[in-house]
mmCIF file of the C-alpha atoms, coordinates in Angstrom:
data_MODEL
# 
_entry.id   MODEL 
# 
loop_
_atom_site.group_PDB 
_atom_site.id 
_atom_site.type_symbol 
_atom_site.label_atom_id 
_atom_site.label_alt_id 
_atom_site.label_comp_id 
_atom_site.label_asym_id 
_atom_site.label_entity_id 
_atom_site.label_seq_id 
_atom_site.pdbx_PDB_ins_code 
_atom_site.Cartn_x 
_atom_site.Cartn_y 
_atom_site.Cartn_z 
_atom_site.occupancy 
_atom_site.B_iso_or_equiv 
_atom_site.pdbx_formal_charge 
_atom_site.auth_seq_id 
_atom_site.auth_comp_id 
_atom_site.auth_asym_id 
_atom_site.auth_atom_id 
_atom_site.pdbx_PDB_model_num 
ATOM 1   C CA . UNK A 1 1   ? 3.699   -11.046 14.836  1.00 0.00 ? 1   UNK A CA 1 
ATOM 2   C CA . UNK A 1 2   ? 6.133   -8.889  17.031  1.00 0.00 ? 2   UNK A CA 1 
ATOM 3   C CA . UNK A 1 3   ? 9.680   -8.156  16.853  1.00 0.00 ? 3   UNK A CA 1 
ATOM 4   C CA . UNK A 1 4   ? 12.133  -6.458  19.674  1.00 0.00 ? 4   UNK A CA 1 
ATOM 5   C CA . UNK A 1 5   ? 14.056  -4.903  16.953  1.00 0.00 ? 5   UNK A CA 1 
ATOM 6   C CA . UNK A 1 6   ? 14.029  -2.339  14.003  1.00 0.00 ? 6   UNK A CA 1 
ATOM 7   C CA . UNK A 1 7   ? 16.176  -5.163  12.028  1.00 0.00 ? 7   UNK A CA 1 
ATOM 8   C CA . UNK A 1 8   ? 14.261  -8.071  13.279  1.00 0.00 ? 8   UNK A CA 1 
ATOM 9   C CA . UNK A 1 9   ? 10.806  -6.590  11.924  1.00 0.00 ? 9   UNK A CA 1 
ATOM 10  C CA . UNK A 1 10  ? 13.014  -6.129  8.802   1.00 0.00 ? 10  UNK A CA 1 
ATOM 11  C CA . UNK A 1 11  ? 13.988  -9.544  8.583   1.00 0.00 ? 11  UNK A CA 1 
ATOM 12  C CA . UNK A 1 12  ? 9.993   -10.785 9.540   1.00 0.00 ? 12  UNK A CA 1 
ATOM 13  C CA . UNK A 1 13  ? 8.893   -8.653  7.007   1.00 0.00 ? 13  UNK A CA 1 
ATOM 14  C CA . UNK A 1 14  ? 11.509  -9.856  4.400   1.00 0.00 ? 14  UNK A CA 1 
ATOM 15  C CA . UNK A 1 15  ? 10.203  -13.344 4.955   1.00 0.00 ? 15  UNK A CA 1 
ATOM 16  C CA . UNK A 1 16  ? 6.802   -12.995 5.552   1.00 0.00 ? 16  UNK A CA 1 
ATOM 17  C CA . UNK A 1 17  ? 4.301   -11.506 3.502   1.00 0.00 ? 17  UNK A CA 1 
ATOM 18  C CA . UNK A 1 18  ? 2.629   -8.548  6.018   1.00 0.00 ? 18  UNK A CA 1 
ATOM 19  C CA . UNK A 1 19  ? -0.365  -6.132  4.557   1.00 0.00 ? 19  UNK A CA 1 
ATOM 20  C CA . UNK A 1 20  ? 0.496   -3.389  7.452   1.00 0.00 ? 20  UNK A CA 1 
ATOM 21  C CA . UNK A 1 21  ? 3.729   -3.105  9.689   1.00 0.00 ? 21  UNK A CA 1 
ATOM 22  C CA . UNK A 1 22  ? 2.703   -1.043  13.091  1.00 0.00 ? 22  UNK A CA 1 
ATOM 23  C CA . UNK A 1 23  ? 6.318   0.305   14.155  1.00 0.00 ? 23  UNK A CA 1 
ATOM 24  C CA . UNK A 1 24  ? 8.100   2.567   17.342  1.00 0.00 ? 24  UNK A CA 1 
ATOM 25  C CA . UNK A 1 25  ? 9.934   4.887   15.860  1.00 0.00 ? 25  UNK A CA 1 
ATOM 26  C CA . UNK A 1 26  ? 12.466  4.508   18.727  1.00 0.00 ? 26  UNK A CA 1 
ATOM 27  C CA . UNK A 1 27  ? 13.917  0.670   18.556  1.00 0.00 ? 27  UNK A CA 1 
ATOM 28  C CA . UNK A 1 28  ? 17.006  -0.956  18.995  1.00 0.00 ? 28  UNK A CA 1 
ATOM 29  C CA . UNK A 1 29  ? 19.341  -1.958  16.152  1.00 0.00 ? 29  UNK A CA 1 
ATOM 30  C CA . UNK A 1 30  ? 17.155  0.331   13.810  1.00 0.00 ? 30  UNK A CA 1 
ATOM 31  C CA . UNK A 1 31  ? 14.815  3.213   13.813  1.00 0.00 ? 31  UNK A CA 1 
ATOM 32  C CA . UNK A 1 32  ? 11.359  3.328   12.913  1.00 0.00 ? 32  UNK A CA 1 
ATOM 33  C CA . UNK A 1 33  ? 11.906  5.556   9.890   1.00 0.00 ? 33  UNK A CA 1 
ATOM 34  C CA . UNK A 1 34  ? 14.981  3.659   8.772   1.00 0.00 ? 34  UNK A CA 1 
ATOM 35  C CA . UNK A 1 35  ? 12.726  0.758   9.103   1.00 0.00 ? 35  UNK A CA 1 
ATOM 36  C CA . UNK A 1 36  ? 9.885   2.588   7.061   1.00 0.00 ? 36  UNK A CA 1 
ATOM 37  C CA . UNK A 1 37  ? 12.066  2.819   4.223   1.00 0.00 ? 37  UNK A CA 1 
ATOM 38  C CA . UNK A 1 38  ? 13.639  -0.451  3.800   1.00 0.00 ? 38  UNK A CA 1 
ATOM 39  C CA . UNK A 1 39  ? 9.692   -1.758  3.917   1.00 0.00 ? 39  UNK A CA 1 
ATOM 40  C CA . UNK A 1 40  ? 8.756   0.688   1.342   1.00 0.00 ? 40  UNK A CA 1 
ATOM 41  C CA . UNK A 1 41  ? 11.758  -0.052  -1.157  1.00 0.00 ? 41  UNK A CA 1 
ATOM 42  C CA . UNK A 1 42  ? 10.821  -3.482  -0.725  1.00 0.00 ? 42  UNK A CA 1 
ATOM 43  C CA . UNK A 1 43  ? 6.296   -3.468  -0.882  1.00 0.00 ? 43  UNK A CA 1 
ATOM 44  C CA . UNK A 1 44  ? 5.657   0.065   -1.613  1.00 0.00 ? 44  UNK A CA 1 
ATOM 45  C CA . UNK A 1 45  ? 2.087   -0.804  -1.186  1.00 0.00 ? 45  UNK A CA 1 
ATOM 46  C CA . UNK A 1 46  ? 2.511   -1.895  3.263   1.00 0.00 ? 46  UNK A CA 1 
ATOM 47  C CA . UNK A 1 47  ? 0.362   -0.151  4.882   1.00 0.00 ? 47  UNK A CA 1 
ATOM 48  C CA . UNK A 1 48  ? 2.415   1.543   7.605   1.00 0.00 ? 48  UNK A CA 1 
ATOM 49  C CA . UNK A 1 49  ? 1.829   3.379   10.947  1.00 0.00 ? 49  UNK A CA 1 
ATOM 50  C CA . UNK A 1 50  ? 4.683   5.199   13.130  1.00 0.00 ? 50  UNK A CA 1 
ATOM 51  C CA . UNK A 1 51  ? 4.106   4.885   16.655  1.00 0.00 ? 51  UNK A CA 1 
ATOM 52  C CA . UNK A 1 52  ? 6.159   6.955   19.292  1.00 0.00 ? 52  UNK A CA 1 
ATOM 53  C CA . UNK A 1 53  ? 6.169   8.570   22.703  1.00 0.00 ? 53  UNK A CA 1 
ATOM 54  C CA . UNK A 1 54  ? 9.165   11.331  21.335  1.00 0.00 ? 54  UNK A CA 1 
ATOM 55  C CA . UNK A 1 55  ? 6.555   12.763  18.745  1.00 0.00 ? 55  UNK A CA 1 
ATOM 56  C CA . UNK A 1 56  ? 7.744   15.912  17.063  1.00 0.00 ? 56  UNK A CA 1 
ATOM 57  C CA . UNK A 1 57  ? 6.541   17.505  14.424  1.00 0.00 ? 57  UNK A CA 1 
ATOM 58  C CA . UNK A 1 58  ? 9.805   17.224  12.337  1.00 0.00 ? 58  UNK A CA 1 
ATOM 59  C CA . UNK A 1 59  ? 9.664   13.005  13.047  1.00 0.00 ? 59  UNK A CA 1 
ATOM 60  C CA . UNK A 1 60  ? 6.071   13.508  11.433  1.00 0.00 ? 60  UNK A CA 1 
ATOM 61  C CA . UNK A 1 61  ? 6.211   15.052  8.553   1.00 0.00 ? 61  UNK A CA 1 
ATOM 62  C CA . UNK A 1 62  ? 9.117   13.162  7.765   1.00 0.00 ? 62  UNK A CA 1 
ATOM 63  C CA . UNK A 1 63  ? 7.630   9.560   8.522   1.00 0.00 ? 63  UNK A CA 1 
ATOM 64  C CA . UNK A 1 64  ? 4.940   11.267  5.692   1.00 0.00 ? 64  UNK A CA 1 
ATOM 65  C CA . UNK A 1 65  ? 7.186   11.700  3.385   1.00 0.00 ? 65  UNK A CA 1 
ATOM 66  C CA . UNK A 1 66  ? 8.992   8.894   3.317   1.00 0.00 ? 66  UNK A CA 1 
ATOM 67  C CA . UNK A 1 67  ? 5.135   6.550   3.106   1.00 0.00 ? 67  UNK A CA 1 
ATOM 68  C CA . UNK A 1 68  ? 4.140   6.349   6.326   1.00 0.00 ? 68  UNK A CA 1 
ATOM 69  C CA . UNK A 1 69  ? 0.114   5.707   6.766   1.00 0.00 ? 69  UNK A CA 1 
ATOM 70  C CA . UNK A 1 70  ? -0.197  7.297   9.981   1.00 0.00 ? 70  UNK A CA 1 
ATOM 71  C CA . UNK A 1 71  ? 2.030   9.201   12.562  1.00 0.00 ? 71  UNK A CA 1 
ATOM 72  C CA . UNK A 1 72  ? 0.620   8.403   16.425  1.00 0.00 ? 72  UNK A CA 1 
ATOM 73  C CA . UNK A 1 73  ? 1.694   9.826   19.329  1.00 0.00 ? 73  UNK A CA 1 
ATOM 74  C CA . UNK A 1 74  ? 1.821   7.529   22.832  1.00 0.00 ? 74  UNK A CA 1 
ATOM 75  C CA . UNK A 1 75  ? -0.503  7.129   24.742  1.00 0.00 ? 75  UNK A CA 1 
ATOM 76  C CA . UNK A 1 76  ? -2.757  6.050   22.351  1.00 0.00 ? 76  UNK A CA 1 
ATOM 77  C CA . UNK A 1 77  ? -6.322  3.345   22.762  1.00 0.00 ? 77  UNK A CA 1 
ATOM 78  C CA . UNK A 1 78  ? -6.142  0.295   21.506  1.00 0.00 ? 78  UNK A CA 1 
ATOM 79  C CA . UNK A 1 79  ? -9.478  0.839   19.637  1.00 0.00 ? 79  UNK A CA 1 
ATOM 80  C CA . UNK A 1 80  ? -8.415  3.913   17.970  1.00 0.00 ? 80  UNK A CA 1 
ATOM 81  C CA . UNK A 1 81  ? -5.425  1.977   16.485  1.00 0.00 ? 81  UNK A CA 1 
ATOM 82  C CA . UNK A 1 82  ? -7.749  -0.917  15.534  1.00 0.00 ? 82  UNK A CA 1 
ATOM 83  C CA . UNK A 1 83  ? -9.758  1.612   13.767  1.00 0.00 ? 83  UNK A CA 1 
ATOM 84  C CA . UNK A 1 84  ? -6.986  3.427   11.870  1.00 0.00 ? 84  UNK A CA 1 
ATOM 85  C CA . UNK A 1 85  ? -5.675  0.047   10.721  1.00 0.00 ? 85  UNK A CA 1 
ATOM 86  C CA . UNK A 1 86  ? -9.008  -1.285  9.472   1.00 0.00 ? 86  UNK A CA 1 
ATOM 87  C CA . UNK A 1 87  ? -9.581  1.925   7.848   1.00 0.00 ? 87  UNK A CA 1 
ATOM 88  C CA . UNK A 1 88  ? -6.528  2.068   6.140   1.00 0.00 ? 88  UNK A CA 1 
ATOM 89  C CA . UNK A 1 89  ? -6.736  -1.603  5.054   1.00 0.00 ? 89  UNK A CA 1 
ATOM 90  C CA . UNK A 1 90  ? -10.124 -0.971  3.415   1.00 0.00 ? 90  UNK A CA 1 
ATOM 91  C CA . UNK A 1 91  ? -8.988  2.152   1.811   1.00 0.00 ? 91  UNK A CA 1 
ATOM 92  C CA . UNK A 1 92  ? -6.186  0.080   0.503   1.00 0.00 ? 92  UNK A CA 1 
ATOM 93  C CA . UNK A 1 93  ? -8.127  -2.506  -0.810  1.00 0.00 ? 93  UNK A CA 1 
ATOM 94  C CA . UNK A 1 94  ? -10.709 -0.274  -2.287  1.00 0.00 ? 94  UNK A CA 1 
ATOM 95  C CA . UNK A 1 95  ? -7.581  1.572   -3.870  1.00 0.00 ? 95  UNK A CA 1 
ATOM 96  C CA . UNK A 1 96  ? -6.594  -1.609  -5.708  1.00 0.00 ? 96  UNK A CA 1 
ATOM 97  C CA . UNK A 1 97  ? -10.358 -2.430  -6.496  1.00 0.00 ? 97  UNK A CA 1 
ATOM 98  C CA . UNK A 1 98  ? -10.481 0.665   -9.044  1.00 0.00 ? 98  UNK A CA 1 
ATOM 99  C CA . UNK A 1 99  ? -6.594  0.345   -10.284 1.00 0.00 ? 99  UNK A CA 1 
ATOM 100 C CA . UNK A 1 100 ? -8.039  -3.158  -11.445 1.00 0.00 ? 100 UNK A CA 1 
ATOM 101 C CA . UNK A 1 101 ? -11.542 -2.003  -12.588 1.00 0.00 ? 101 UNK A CA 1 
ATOM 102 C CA . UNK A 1 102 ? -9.127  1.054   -14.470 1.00 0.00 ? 102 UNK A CA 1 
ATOM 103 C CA . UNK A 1 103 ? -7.610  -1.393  -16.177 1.00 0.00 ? 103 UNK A CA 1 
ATOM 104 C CA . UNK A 1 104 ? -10.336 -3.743  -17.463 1.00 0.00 ? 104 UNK A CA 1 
ATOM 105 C CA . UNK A 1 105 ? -11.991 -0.533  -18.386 1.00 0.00 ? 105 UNK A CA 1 
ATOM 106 C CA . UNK A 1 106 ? -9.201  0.722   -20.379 1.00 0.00 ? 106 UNK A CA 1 
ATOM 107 C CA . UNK A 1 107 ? -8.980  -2.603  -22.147 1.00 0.00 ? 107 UNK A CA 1 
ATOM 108 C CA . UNK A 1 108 ? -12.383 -2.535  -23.286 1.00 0.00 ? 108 UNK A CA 1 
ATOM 109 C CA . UNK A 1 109 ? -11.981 1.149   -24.245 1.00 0.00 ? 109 UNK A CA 1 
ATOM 110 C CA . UNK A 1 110 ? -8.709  0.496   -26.601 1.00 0.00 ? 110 UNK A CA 1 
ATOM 111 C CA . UNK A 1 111 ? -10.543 -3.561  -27.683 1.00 0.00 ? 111 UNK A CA 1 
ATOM 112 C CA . UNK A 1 112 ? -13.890 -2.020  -29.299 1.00 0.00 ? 112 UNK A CA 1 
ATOM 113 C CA . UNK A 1 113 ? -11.696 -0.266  -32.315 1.00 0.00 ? 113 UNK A CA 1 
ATOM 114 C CA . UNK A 1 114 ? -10.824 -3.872  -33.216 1.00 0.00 ? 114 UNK A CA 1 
ATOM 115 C CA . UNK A 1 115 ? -14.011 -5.502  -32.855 1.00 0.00 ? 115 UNK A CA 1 
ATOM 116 C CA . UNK A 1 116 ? -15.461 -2.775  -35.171 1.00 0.00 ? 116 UNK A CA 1 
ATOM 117 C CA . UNK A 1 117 ? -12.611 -3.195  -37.600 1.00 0.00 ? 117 UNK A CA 1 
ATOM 118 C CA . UNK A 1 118 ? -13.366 -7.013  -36.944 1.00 0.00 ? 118 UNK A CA 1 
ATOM 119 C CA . UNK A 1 119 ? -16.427 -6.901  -38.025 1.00 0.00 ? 119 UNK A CA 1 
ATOM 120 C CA . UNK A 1 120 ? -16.146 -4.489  -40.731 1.00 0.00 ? 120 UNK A CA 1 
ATOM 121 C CA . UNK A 1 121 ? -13.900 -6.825  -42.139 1.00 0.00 ? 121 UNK A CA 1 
ATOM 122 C CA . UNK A 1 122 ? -16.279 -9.986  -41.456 1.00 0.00 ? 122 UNK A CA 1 
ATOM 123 C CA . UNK A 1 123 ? -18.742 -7.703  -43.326 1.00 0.00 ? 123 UNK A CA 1 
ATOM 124 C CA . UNK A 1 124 ? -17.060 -7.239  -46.220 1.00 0.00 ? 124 UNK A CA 1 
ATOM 125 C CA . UNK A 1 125 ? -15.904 -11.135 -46.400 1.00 0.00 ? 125 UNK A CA 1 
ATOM 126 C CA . UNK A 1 126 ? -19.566 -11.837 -45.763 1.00 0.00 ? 126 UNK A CA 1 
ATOM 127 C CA . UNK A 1 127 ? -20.813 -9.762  -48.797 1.00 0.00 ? 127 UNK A CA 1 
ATOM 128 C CA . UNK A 1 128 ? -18.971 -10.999 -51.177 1.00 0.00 ? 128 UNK A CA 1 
ATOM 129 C CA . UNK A 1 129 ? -19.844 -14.819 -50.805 1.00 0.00 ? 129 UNK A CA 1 
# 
């Protein structure tokens, strides 16, 4: 999906649910970095790239800082994009595979105390009938 502006991506975004936004950092209405924030504050998780032709080094590292996936200076290929965007969906996905495998693991972890004490206690009950 495409927009023409900084604050129609924002409103597409608002509505729709997007894994990765690809945005100019020069647009009309609103910037790409203004834009980068209101995405983040919103799904801190978007996977998002800065694209511009005005590249400088200060635009960069601030784009970074403020949760930017990529910073990529015009020209660019086509493939190279497709490739930076697949990669940084699968390292997103594989990011939320061990979050989720973290917490089962920690659940079994912190649940065997209270099987043992369980069964301690079944033990006991057990032994005495």
């Amino acid at each position: 999906m495409t927009a023409a502006s900084g604050q129609e991506a924002l409103d597409r975004f608002t509505k729709y649910k997007f894994d990765c936004v690809i945005s100019d950092l020069v647009m009309p209405e609103m910037d790409g970095l203004t834009l980068l924030k209101r995405v983040k504050e919103q799904r801190p998780g978007t996977v998002f790239f800065l694209i511009t032709g005005y590249g400088t080094i200060e635009n960069a590292v601030q784009g970074m800082k403020d949760g930017a996936y990529n910073f990529i200076a015009k020209p660019f290929r086509l493939e190279d994009m497709k490739m930076r965007v697949e990669r940084a969906l699968l390292s997103k996905s594989l990011e939320n595979s061990v979050k989720k495998m973290s917490g089962i693991l920690w659940a079994f972890i912190i649940s065997i105390p209270l099987w043992l004490i369980l069964g301690i206690i079944l033990g006991m009950v057990w032994k005495r009938n």
